[in-house]
C-alpha positions, 0 to 999 in steps of 0.5 A: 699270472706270476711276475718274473720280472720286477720294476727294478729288474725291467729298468736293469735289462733295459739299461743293459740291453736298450742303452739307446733309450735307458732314460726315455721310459719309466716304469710306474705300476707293475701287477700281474697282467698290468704295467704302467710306463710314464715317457716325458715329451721332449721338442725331439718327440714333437711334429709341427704344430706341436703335438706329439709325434705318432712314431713316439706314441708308438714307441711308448706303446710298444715299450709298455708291452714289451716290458710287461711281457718280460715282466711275465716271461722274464728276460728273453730280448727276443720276443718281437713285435709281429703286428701293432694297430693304433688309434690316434683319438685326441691331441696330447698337452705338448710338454706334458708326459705321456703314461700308458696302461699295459693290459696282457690280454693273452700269454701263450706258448708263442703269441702275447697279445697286449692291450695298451691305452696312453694318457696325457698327463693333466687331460681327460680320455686316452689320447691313444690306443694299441693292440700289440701282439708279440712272438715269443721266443722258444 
């Protein structure tokens, strides 16, 4: 697997094309086959009881594979979520970033499949895991 995308190209496309989350996620580590994005937890990203909402541990999730699919595709704002099953497996520290690991499990001609694990930071274990699967653009 070859990069066409680096770091700094991800963070460009994303400024340029996502300008409603520029700043939210941050890419850490990119490798062949391998992405790493860091979200900081803000009160906007907390539900009662102070955890950490599912709907932004999903977003993580989803911009990880997003990201590490454009990283080997380049960038094709097309390419669409079509399924996403996640687990939730322990709380999240409230206040500390969330970091999650991107694995691309499969890149075909029309499907990307991507494996995804989010840590939070200063905690032992994944508190979240995904299977992503994307459609390709032509």
């Amino acid at each position: 697997m070859t990069l066409e995308m680096d770091i700094a190209a991800l963070h460009r496309f994303v400024a340029q094309q996502f300008v409603q989350v520029k700043d939210d996620f941050v890419v850490e580590a990119l490798a062949p086959g391998a992405i790493t994005v860091a979200m900081d937890v803000g009160a906007r990203h907390l539900r009662p009881g102070g955890t950490v909402s599912g709907p932004a541990m999903f977003a993580l999730a989803d911009v990880t594979a997003y990201l590490l699919i454009l990283a080997h595709i380049g960038p094709k704002a097309l390419a669409v979520t079509t399924n996403c099953s996640l687990d939730f497996m322990r709380k999240p520290a409230a206040g500390q970033p969330l970091l999650c690991e991107g694995r691309l499990l499969k890149l075909g001609k029309s499907l990307a499949v991507v494996d995804a694990l989010i840590h939070s930071a200063g905690q032992d274990g994944a508190v979240a895991r995904a299977s992503l699967t994307y459609s390709l653009p032509k």
